[in-house]
Backbone as CSV, one residue per row, in Angstrom:
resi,resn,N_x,N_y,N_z,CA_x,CA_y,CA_z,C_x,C_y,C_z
1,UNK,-106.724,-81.183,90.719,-107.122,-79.950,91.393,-107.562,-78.893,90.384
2,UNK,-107.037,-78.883,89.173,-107.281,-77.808,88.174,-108.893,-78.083,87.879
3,UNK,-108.988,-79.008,87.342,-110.553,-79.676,87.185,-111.494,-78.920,88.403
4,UNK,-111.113,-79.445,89.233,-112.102,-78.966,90.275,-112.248,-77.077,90.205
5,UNK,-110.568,-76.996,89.833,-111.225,-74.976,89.878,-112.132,-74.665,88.773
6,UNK,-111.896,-74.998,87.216,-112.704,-74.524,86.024,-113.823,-75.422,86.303
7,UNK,-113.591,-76.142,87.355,-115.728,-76.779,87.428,-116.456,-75.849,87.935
8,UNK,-115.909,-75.113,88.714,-116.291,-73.908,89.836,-115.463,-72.993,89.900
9,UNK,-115.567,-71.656,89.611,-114.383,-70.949,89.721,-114.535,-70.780,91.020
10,UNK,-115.414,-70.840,92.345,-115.045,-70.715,93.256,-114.145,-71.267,94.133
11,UNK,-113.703,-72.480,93.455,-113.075,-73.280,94.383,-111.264,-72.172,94.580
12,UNK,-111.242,-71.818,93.417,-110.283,-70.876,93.953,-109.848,-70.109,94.875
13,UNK,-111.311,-69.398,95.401,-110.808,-68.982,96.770,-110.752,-69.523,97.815
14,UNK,-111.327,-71.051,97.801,-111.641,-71.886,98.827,-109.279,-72.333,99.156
15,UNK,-109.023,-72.204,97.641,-107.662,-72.723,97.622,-106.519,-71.473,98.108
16,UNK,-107.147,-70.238,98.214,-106.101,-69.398,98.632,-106.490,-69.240,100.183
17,UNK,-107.734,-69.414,100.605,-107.459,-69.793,102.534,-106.678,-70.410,102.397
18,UNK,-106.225,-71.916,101.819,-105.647,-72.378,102.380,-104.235,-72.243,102.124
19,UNK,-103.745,-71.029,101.274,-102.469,-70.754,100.711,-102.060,-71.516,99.404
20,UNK,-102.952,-72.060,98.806,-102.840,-72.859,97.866,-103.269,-71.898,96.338
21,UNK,-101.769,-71.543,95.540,-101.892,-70.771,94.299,-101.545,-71.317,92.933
22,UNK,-102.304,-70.725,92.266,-102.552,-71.103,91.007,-101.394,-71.077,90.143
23,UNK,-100.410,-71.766,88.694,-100.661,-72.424,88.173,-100.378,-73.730,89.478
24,UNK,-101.872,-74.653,89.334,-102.072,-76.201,89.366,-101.058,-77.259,89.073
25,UNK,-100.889,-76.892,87.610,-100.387,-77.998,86.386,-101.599,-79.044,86.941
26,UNK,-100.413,-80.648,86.720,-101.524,-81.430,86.479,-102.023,-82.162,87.889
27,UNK,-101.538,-81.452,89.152,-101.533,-82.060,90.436,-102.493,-82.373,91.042
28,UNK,-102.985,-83.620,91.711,-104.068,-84.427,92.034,-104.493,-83.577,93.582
29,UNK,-105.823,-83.318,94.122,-105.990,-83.110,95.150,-104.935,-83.909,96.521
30,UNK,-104.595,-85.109,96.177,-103.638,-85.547,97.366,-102.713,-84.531,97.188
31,UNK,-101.624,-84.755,95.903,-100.694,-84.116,95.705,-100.508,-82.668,96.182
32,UNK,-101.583,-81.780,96.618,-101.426,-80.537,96.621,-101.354,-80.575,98.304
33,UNK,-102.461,-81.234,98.947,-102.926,-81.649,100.249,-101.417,-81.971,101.028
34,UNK,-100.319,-83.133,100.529,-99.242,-83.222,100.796,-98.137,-82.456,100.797
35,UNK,-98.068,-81.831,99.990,-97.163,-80.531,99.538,-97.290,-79.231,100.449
36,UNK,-98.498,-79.028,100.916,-98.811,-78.250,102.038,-99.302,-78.731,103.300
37,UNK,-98.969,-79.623,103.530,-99.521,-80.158,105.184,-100.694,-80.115,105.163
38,UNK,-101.715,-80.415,104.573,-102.976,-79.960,104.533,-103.849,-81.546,104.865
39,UNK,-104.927,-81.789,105.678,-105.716,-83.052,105.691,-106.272,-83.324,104.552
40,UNK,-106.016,-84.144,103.849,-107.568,-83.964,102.422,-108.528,-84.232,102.735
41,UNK,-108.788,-85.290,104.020,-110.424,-85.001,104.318,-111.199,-84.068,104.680
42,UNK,-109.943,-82.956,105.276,-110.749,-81.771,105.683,-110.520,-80.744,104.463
43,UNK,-109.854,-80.741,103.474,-109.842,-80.450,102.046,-111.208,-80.201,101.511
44,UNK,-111.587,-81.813,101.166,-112.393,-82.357,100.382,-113.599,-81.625,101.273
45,UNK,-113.996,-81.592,102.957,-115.139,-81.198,103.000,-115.646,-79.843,103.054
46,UNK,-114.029,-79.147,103.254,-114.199,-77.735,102.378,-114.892,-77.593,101.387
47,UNK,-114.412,-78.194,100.430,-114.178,-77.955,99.080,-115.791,-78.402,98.883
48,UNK,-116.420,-79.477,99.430,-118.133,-79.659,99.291,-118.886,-78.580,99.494
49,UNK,-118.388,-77.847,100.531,-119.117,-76.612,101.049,-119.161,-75.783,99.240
50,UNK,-117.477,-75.275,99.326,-117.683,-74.166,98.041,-118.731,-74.969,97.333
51,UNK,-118.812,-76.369,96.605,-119.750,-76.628,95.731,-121.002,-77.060,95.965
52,UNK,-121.530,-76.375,97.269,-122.882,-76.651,97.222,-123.716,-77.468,97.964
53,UNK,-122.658,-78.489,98.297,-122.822,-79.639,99.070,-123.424,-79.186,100.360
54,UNK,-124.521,-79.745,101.162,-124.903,-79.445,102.225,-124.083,-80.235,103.491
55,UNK,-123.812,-80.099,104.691,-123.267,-80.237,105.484,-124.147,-80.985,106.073
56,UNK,-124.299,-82.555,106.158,-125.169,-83.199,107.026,-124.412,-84.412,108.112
57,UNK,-123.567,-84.549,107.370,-123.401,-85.851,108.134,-121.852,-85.410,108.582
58,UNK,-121.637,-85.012,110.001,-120.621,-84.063,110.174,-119.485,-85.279,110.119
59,UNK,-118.023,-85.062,109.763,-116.596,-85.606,109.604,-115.837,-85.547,111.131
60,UNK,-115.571,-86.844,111.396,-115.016,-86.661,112.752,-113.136,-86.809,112.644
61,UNK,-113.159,-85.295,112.671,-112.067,-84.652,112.225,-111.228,-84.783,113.614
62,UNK,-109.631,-84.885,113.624,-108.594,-85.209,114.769,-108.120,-83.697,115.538
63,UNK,-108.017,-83.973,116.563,-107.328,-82.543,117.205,-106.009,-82.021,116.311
64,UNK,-105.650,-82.620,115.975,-104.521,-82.226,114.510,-104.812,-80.840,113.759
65,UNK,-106.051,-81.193,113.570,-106.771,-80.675,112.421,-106.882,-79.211,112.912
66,UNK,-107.231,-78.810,114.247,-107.672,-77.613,114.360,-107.073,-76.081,113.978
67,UNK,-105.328,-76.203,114.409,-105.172,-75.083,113.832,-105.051,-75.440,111.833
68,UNK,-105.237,-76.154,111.359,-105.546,-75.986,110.179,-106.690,-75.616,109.990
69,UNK,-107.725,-75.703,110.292,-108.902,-75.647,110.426,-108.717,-73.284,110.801
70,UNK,-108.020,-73.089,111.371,-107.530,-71.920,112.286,-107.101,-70.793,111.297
71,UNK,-106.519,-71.804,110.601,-105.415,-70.820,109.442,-106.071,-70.539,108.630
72,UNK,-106.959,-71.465,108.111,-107.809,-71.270,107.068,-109.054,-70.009,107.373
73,UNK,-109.540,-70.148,108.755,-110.622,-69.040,108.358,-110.137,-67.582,109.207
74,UNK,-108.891,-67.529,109.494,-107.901,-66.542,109.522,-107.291,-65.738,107.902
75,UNK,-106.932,-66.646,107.276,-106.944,-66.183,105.645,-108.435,-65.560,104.901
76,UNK,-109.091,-66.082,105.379,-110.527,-65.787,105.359,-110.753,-64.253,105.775
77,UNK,-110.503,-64.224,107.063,-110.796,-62.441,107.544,-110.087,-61.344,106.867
78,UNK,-108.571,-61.947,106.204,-107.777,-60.870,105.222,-108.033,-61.208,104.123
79,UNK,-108.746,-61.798,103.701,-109.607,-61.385,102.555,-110.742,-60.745,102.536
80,UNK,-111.807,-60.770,103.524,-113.003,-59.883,104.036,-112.244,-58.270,104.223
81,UNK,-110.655,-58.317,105.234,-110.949,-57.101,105.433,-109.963,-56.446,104.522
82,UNK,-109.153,-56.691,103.434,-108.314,-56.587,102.512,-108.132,-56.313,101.269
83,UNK,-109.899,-56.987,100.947,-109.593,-57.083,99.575,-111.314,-57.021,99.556
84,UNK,-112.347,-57.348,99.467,-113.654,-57.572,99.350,-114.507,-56.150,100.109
85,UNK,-114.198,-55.824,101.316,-114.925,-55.245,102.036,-114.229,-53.378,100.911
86,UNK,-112.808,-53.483,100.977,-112.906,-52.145,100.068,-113.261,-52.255,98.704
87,UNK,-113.139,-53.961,97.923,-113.680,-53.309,96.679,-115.464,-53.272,96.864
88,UNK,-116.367,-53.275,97.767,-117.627,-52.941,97.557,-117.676,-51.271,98.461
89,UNK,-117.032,-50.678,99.370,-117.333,-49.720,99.849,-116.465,-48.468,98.731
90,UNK,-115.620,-49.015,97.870,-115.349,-48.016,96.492,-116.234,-47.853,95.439
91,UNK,-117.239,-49.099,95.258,-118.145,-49.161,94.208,-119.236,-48.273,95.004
92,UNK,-119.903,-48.376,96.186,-120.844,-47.494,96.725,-120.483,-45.906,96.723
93,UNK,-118.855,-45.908,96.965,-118.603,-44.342,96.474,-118.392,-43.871,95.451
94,UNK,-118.687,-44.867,94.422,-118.132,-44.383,92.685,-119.849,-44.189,92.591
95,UNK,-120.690,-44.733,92.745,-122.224,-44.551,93.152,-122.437,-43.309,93.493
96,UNK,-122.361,-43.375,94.252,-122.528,-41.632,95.122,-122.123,-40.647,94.262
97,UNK,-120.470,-40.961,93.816,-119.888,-39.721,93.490,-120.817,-39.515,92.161
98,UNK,-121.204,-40.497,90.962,-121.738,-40.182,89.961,-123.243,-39.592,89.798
99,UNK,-123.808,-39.712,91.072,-125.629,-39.815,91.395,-125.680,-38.723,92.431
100,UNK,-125.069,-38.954,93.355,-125.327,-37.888,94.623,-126.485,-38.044,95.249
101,UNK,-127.098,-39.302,94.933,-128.679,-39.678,95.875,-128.268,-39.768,97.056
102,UNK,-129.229,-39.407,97.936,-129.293,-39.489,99.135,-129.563,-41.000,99.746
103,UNK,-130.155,-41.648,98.722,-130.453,-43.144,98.770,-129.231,-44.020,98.872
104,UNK,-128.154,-43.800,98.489,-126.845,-44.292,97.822,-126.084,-43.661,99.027
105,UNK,-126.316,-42.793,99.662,-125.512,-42.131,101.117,-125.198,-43.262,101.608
106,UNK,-127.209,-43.499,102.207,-127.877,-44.361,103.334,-126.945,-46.005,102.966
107,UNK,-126.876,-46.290,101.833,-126.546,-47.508,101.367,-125.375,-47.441,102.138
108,UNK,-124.219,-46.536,101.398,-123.050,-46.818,102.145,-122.734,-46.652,103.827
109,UNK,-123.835,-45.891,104.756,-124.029,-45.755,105.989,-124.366,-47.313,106.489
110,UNK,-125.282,-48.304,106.288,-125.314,-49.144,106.149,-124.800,-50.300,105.980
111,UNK,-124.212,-49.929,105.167,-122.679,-51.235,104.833,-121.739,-50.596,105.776
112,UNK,-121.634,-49.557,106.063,-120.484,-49.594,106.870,-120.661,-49.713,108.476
113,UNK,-121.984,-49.662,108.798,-122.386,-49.828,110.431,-122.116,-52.135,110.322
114,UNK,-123.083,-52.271,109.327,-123.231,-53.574,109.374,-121.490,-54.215,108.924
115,UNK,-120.705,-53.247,108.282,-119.111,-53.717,108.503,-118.338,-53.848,109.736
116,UNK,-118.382,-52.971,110.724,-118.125,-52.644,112.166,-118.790,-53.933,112.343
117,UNK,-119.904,-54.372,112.401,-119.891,-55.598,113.397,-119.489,-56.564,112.991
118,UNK,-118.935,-56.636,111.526,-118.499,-58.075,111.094,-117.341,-58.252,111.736
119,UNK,-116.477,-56.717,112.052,-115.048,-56.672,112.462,-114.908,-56.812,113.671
120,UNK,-115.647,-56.455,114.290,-115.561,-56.693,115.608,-115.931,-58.249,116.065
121,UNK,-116.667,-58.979,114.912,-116.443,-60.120,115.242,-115.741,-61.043,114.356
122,UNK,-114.617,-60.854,113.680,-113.660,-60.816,113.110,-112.358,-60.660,114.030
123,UNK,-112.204,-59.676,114.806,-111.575,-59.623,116.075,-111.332,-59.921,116.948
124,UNK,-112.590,-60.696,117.624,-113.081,-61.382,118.334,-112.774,-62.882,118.589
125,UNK,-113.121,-63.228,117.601,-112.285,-64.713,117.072,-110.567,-64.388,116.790
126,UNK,-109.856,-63.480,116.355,-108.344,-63.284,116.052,-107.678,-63.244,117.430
127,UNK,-108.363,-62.158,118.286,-107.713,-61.922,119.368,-108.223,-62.906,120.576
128,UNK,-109.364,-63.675,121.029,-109.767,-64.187,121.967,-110.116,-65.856,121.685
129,UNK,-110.360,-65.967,120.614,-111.384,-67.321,120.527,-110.165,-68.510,119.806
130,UNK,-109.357,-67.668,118.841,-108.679,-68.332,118.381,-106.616,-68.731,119.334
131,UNK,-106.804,-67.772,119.714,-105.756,-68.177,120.604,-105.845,-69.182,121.824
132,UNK,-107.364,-68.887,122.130,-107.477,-69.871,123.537,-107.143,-71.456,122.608
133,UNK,-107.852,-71.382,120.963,-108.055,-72.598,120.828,-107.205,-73.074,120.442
134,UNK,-106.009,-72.648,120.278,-104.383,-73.295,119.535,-103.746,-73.325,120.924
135,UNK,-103.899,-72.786,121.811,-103.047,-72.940,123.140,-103.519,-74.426,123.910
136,UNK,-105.325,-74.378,123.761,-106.060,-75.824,124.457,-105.258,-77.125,123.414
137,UNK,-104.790,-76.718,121.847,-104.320,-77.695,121.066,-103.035,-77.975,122.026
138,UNK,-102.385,-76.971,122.131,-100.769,-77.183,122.609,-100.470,-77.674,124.001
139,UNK,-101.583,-77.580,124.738,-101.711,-78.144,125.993,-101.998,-79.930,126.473
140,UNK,-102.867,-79.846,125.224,-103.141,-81.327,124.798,-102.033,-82.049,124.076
141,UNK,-101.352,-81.582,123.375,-100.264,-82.195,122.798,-99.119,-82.741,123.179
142,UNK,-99.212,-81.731,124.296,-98.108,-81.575,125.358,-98.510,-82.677,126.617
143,UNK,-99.599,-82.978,126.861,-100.274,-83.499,127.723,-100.048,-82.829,129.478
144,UNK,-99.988,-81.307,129.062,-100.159,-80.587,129.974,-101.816,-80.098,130.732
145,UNK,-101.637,-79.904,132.208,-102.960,-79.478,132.624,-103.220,-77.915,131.592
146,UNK,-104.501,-77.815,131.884,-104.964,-76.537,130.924,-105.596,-75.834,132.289
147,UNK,-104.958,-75.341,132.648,-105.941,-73.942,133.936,-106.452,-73.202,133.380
148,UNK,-106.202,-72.675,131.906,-107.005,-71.558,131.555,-108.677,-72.213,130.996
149,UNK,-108.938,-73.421,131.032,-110.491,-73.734,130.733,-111.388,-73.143,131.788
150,UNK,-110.866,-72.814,132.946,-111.362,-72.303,134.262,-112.038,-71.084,133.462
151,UNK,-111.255,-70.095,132.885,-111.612,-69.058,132.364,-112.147,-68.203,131.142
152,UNK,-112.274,-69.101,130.582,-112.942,-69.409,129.396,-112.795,-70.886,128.337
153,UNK,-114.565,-70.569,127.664,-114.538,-72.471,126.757,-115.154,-71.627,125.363
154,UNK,-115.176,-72.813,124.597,-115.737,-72.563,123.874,-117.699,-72.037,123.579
155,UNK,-118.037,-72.189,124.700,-119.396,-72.048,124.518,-119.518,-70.527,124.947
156,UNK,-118.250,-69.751,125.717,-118.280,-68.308,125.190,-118.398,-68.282,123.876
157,UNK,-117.770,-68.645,123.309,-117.189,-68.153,121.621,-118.804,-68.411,121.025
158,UNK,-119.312,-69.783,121.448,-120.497,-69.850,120.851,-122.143,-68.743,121.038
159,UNK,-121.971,-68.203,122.387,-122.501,-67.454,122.610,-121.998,-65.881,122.156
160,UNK,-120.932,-65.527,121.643,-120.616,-64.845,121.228,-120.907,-64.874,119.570
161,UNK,-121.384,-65.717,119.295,-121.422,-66.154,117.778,-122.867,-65.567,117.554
162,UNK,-122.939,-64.692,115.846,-123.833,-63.925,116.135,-124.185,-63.827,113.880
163,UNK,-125.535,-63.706,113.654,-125.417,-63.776,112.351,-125.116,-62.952,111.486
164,UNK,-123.838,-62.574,111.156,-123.500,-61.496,110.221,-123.376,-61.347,108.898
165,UNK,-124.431,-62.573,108.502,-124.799,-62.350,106.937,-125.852,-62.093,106.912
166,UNK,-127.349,-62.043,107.754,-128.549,-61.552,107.803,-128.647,-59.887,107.032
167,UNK,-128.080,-59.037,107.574,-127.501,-57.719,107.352,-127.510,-57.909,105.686
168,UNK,-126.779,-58.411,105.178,-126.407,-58.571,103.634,-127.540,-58.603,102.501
169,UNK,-128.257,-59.806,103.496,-129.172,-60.037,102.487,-130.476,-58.555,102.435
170,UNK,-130.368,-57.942,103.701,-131.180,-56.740,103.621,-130.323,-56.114,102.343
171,UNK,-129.435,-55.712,102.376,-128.692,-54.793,101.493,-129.065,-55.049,100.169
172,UNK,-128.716,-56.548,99.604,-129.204,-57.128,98.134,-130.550,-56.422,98.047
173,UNK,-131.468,-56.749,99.003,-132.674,-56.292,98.713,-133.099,-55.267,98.278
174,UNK,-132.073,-53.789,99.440,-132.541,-52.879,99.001,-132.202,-52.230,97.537
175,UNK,-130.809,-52.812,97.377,-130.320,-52.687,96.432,-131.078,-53.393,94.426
176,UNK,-131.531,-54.328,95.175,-131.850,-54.268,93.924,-133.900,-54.199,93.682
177,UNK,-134.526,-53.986,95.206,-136.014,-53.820,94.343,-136.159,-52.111,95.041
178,UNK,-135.432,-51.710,95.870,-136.274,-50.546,96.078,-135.119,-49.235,96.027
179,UNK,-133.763,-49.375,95.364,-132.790,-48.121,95.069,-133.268,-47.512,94.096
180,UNK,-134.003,-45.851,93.736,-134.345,-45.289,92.798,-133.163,-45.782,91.304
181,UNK,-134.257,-45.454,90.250,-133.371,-45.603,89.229,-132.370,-44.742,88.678
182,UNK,-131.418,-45.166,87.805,-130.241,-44.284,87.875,-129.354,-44.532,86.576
183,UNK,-128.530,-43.699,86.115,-127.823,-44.460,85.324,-126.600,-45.024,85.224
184,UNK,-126.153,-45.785,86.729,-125.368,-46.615,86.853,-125.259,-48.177,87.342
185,UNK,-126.195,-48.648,86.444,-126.873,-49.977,86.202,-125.069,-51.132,86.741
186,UNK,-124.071,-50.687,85.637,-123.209,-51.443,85.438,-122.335,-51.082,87.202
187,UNK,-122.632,-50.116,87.319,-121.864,-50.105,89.699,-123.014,-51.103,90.169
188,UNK,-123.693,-51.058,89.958,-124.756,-51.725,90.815,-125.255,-53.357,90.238
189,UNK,-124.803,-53.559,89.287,-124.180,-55.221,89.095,-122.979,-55.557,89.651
190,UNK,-122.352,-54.907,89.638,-121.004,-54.881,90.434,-120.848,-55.048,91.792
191,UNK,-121.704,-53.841,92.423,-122.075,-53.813,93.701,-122.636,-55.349,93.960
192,UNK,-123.973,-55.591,93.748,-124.219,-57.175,93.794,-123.801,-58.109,93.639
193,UNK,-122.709,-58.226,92.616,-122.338,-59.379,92.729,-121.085,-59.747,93.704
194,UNK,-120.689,-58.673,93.884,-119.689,-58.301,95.256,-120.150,-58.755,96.491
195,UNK,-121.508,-58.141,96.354,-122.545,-58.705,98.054,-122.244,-59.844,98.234
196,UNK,-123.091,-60.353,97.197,-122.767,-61.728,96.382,-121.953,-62.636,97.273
197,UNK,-120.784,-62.481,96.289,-119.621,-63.044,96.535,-119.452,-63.116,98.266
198,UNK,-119.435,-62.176,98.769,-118.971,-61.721,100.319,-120.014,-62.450,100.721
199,UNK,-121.541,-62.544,101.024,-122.445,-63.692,101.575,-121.711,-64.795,101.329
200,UNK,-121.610,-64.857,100.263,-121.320,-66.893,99.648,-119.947,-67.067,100.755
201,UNK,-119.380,-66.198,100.659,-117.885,-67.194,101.872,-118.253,-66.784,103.254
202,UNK,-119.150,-65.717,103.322,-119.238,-65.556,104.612,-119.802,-66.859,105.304
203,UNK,-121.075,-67.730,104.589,-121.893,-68.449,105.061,-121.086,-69.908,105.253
204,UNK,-120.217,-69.741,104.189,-119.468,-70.914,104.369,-118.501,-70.810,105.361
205,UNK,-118.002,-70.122,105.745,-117.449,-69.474,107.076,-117.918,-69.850,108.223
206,UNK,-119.032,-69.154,108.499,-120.355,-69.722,109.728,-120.276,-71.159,109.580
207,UNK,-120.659,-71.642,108.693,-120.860,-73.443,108.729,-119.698,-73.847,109.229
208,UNK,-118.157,-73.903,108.475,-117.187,-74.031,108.907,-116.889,-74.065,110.350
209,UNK,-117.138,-73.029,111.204,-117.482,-72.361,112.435,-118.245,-73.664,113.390
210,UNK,-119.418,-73.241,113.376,-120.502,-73.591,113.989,-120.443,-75.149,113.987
211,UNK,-120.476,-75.867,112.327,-120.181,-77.568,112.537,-119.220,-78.517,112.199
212,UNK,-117.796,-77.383,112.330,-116.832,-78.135,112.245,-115.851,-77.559,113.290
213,UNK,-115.624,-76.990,113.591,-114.487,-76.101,114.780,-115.423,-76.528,115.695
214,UNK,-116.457,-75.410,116.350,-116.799,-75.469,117.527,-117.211,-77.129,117.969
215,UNK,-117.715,-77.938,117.555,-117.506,-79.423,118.275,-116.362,-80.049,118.026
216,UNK,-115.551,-79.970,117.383,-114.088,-79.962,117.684,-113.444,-79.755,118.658
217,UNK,-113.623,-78.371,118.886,-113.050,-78.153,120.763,-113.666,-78.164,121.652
218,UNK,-114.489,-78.513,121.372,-115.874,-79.123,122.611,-115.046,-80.371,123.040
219,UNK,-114.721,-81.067,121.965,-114.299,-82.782,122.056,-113.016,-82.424,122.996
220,UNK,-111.964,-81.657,122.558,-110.476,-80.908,122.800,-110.941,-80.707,124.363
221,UNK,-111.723,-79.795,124.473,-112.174,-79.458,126.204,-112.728,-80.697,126.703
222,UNK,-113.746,-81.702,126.515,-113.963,-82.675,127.042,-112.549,-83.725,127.580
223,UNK,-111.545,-83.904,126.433,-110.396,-84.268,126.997,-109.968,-83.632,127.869
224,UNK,-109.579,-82.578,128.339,-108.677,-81.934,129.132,-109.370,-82.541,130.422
225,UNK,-110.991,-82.308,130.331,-111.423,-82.444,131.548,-111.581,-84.062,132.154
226,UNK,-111.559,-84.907,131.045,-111.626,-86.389,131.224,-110.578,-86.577,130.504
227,UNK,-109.239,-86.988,131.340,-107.475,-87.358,130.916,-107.678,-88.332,130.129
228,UNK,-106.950,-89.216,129.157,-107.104,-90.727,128.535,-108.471,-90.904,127.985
């Protein structure tokens, strides 16, 4: 597992969704996978995502899997809203405070309208999408009827699903071909690579989302509705 983090330092954060902290020592991806209840196949196709790997040939992952699958991009949102989302809206005000452009206002007006909707759909999934989908797990497990599919499925959630990294990449843009010049070169590498960072898990997030959860409980709801 250590290997895999200094191959990529990203894989690190891929390892604290899943509650998984650093020192390693010399422990093998099973070894860590076991130690925390964790699938390694659904590990490993994490872990393709952080490195790059394109998502083609989807993993036909077990109803087991889902609230792991749950926890993980739940750790995900307290890191968006915890730790990432204030260290870039402090760098836009260390910006401001040193420049006072009016350009650098708009920036942070911006990030923070296009923050509101990440949260609200951040919320969205915490309070509605993700509870229906650990309760449809527990119903199935249980091999209880599910009445609440009557009232909502997943293809709300999917229609509720909406692109909230588009926004970002405007920001990079403006940020780096059309923000007057200034002399705080070193906030505004900072700032970017922050964007940065926050696109790169966001997208892996969405994928996560879109082709590994949501036909997951598609499959989860197809059972309920066809028993055996």
């Amino acid at each position: 597992m250590a290997e895999a983090v200094l191959s990529n330092p990203r894989i690190i954060l891929l390892l604290e969704h899943f509650n998984i902290y650093v020192p390693l020592y010399e422990k093998t991806i099973a070894d860590i996978c076991n130690e925390k209840h964790i699938d390694t196949k659904l590990f490993i196709a994490f872990a393709n995502l952080y490195n790059g790997v394109e998502y083609t040939s989807p993993v036909h992952f077990n109803f087991d899997q889902v609230n792991q699958i749950i926890r993980f991009l739940k750790n995900s949102h307290t890191y968006y809203t915890a730790e990432i989302y204030p260290d870039i809206s402090s760098i836009i005000r260390e910006m401001y405070t040193s420049n006072g452009q009016k350009e650098i206002s708009m920036v942070e007006e911006f990030f923070n309208e296009y923050f509101h909707e990440v949260m609200e759909h951040l919320n969205y999934e915490d309070e509605i999408a993700f509870p229906y989908m650990t309760s449809l797990y527990e119903h199935i497990e249980k091999d209880m009827p599910f009445t609440e599919s009557t009232k909502y499925s997943v293809k709300d959630y999917k229609d509720h699903h909406n692109d909230i990294e588009e926004k970002l990449a405007d920001l990079k843009n403006l940020l780096v071909k059309y923000l007057p010049p200034t002399n705080d070169q070193q906030k505004r590498r900072r700032l970017y690579l922050s964007l940065h960072e926050l696109e790169y898990d966001l997208n892996i997030h969405a994928i996560i989302e879109d082709m590994i959860l949501i036909p997951l409980v598609e499959r989860m709801e197809q059972s309920v509705k066809q028993p055996g």
